[in-house]
C-alpha positions as CSV (number, residue, x, y, z in Angstrom):
1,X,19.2,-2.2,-24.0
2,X,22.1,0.0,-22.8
3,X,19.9,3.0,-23.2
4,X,17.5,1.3,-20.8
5,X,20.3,0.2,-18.2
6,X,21.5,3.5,-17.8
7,X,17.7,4.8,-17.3
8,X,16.8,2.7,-14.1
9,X,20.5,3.3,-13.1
10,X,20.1,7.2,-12.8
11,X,16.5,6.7,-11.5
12,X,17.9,4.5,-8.6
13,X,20.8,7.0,-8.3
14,X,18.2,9.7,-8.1
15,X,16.4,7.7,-5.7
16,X,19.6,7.5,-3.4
17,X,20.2,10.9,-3.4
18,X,16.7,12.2,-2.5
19,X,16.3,9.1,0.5
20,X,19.4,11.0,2.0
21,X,18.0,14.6,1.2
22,X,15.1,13.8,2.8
23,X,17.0,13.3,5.9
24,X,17.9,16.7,6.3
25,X,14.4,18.0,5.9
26,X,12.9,20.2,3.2
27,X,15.9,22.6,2.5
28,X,18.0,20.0,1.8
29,X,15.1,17.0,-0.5
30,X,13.8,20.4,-2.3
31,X,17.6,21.6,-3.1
32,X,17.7,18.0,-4.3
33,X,14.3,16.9,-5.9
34,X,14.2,20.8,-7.5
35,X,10.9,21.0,-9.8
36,X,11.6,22.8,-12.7
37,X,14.8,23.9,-12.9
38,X,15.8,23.4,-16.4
39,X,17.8,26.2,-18.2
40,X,16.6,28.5,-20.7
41,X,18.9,29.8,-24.0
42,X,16.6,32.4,-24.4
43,X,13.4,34.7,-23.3
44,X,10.8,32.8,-25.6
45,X,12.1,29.1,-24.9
46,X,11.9,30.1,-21.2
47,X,8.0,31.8,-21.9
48,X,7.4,28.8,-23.8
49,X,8.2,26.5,-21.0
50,X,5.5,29.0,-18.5
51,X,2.5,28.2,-20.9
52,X,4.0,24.6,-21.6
53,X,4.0,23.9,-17.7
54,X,0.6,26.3,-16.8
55,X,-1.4,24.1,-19.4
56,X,-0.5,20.9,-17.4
57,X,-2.7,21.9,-15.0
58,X,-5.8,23.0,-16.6
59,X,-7.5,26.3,-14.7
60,X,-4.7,27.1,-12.4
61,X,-3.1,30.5,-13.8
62,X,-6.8,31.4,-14.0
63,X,-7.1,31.0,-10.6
64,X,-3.5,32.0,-9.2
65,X,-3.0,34.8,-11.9
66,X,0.2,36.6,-12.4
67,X,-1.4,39.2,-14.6
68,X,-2.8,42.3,-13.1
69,X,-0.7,42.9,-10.1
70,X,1.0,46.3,-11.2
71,X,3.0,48.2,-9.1
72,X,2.0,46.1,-6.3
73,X,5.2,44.1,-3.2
74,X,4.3,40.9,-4.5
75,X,6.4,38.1,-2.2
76,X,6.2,34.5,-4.0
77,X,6.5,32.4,-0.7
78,X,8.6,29.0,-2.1
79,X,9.3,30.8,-5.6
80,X,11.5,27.5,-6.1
81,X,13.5,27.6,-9.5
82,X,11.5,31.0,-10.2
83,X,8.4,30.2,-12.4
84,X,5.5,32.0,-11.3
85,X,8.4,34.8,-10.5
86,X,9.3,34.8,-14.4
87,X,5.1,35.0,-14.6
88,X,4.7,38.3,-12.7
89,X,7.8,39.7,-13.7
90,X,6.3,39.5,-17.6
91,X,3.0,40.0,-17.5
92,X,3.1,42.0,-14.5
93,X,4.4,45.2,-13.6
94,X,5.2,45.0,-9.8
95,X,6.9,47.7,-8.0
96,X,9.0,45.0,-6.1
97,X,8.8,41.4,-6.7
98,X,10.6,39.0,-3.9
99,X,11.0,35.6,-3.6
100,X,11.4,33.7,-1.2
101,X,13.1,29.6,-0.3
102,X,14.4,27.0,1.6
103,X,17.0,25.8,-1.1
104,X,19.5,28.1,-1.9
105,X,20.4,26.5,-5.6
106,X,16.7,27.1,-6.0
107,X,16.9,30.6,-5.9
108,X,20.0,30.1,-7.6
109,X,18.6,28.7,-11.4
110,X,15.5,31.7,-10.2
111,X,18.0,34.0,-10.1
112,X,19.2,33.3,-13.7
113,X,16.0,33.2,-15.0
114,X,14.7,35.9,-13.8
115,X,18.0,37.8,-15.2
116,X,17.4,36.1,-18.7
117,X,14.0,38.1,-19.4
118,X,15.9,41.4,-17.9
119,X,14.0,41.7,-14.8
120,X,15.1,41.9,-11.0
121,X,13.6,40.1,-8.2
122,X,15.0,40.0,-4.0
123,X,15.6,36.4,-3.4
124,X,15.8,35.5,0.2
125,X,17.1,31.7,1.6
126,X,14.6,30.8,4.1
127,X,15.2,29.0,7.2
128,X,12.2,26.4,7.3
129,X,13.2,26.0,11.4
130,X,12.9,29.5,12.5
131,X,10.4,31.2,9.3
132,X,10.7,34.7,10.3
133,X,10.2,36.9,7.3
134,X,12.5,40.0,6.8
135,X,10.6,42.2,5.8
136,X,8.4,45.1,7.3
137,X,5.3,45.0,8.7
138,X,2.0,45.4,6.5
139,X,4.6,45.9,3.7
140,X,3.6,43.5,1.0
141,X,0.6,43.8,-1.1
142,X,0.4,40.4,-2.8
143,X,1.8,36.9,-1.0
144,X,1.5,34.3,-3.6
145,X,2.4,30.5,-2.5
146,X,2.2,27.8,-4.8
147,X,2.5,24.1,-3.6
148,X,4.4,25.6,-0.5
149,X,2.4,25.6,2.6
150,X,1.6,21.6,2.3
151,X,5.2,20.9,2.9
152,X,6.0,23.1,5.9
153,X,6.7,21.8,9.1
154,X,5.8,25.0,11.4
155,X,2.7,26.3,9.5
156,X,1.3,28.3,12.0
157,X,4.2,30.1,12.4
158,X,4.6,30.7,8.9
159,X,0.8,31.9,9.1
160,X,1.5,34.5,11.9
161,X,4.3,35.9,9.3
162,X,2.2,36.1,6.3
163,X,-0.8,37.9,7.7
164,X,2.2,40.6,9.4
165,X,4.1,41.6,6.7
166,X,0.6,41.6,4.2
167,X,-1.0,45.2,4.0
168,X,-4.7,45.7,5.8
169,X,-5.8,45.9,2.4
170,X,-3.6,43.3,0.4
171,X,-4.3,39.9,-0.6
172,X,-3.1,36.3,-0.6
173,X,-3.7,33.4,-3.1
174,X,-2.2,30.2,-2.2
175,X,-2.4,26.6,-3.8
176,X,-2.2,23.6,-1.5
177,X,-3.2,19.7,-2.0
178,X,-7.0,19.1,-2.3
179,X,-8.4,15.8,-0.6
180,X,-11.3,16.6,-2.7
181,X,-9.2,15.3,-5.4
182,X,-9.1,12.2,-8.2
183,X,-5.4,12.2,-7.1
184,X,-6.4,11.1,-3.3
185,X,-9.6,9.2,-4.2
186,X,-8.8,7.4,-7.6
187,X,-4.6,7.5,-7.8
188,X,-3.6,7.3,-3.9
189,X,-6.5,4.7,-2.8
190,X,-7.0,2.5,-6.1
191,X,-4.3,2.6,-8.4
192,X,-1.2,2.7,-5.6
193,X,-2.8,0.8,-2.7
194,X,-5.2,-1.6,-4.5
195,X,-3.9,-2.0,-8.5
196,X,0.0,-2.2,-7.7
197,X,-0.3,-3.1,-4.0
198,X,1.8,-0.1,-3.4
199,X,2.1,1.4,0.1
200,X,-1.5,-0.5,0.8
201,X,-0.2,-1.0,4.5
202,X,0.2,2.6,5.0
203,X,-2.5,4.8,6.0
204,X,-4.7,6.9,3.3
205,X,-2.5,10.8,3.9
206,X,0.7,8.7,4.8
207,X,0.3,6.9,0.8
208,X,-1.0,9.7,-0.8
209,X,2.2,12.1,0.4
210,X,4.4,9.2,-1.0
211,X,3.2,9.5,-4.4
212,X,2.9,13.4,-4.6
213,X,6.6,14.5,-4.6
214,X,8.5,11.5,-4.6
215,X,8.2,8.8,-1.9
216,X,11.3,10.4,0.1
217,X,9.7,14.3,0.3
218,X,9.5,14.9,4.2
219,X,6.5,16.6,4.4
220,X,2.9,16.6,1.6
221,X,-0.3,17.3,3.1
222,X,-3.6,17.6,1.6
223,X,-6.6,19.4,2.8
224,X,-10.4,19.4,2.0
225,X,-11.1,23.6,1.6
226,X,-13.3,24.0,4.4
227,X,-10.5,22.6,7.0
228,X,-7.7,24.5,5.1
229,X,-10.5,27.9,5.5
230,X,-10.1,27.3,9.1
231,X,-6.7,26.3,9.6
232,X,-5.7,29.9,7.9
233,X,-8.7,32.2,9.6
234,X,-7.4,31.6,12.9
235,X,-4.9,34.1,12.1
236,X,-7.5,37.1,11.2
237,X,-7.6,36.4,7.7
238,X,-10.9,36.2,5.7
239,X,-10.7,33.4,2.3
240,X,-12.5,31.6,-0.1
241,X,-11.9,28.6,-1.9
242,X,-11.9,29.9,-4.8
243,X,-12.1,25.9,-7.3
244,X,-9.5,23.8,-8.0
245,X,-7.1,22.6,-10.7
246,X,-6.3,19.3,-12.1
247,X,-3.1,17.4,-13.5
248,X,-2.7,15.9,-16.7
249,X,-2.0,12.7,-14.0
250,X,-5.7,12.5,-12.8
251,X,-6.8,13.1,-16.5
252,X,-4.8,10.0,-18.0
253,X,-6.3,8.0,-14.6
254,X,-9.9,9.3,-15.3
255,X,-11.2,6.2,-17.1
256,X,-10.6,4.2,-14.4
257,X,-12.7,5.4,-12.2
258,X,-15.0,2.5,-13.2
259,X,-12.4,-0.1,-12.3
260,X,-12.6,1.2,-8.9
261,X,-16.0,1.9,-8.5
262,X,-16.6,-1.9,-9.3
263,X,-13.9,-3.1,-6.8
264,X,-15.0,-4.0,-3.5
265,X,-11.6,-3.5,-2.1
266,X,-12.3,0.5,-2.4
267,X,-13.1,1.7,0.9
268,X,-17.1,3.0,0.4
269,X,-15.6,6.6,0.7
270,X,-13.5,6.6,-2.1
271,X,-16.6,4.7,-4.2
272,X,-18.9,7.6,-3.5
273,X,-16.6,10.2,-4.3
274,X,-16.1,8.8,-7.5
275,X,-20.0,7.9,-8.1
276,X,-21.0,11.5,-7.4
277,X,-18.3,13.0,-10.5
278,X,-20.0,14.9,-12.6
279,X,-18.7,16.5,-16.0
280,X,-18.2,20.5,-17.2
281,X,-18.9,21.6,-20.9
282,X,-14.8,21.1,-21.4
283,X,-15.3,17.2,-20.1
284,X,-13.2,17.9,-16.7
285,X,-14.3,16.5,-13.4
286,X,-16.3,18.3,-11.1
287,X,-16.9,17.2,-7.5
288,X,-19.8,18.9,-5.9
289,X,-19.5,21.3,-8.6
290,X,-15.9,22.1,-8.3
291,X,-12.7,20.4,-10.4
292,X,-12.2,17.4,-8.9
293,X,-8.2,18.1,-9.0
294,X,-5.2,18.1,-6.8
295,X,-4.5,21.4,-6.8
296,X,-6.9,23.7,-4.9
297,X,-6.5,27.3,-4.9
298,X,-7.9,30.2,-2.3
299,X,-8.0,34.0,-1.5
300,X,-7.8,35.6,1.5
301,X,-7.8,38.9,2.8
302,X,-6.5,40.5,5.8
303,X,-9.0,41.9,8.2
């Protein structure tokens, strides 16, 4: 019982805290509500950790690789606590790796991180109300950004300064929040709004960006590829979706797909996306034949 009282009394502490982060926008909820930023004694727990926290999210280092970038400028736009930085840094050989943040403590635990496996990264504090870069232009060969962009306030902004500093012949991947997605259709729109009559008074985007990144984060939007394509383009770049990822939350929420299907309180757009799943040979959910997961990931090229 005690053990239990002190559990919902540092979850509603936690909740304090980040309801008063949030209030200072995203520097201040991320240096707050930090995502994996526990310490490491050593290289192989640390390593163990990457593949522990990669396989949560079945397909995604396939399709945001940190493997075969050698002696490339890679930038890791929101690096965060450092793991994808600790990715590249191992299995890749870059000739300068940077990351980049709003939340200095961030860049703090990716600082140590990055010093535990004997490697060296530039970590730069970002200012999320003024975004310029400080770096060269057409200096960078490889921007990586993983579950960044969704949370910025100023994205074109952020945009113009990504496709400047990237080389004519250098590449981005990013990862933002698919709409396309069992986590919008099946978690967001059934399981919160309908099931436990959370935030049902709340429009569809509005609920889904409370149950994301905690139901204090400032900023979480999601994006069906071909608007995300477009969004990005208008600032000379040339992408692809390239598939998406899924969570080991939308595969524990898969069977009830049914449930919802056979509610009538599901709007009918929610119903068909879930109707029209179909199944790969390793049993994960496709959606007009890409993964039917929250985490969609593109390429684009500078032209």
């Amino acid at each position: 019982m005690i053990n239990i009282l002190k559990y919902y009394l540092s979850r509603s502490i936690n909740y304090i805290k980040e309801f008063f982060a949030s209030k200072g926008g995203s520097a201040s909820y991320w240096t707050e509500h930090m995502v994996d930023n526990k310490p490491f004694a050593d290289v192989e727990s640390s390593l163990r950790h990457f593949r522990w926290r990669n396989a949560q999210y079945p397909g995604y280092i396939e399709l945001m690789p940190v493997k075969g970038h050698d002696n490339k400028v890679i930038v890791d736009y929101g690096c965060g606590p450092g793991n994808d930085l600790t990715g590249f840094s191992v299995y890749s050989s870059p000739m300068k790796l940077i990351g980049m943040d709003v939340s200095k403590s961030a860049l703090g635990v990716a600082s140590a991180r990055i010093a535990l496996h004997g490697k060296k990264a530039e970590l730069i504090q970002l200012d999320e109300n003024n975004n310029k870069l400080p770096l060269d232009s057409e200096s960078v060969d490889l921007i990586h950004s993983s579950g960044v962009l969704h949370h910025c306030k100023d994205l074109d902004t952020i945009l113009g300064e990504l496709y400047r500093i990237l080389k004519k012949d250098g590449e981005m991947q990013i990862m933002v929040y698919n709409y396309d997605s069992l986590w919008l259709h099946l978690y967001t729109a059934y399981i919160f709004q309908i099931e436990r009559g959370v935030y049902k008074d709340l429009d569809l985007l509005e609920a889904f960006k409370k149950t994301t990144d905690g139901p204090f984060c400032p900023i979480s939007w999601c994006y069906k590829p071909e608007a995300f394509i477009a969004i990005v383009e208008k600032f000379g770049f040339r992408g692809e979706f390239t598939g998406a990822s899924g969570s080991m939350t939308e595969m524990r929420i898969l069977n009830r797909r049914f449930d919802a299907i056979s509610d009538i309180r599901l709007d009918e757009e929610h119903r068909n996306f879930l109707s029209e799943l179909t199944f790969n040979d390793r049993g994960m959910p496709l959606y007009k034949g890409n993964i039917a997961g929250i985490n969609a990931c593109y390429k684009f090229y500078k032209v």
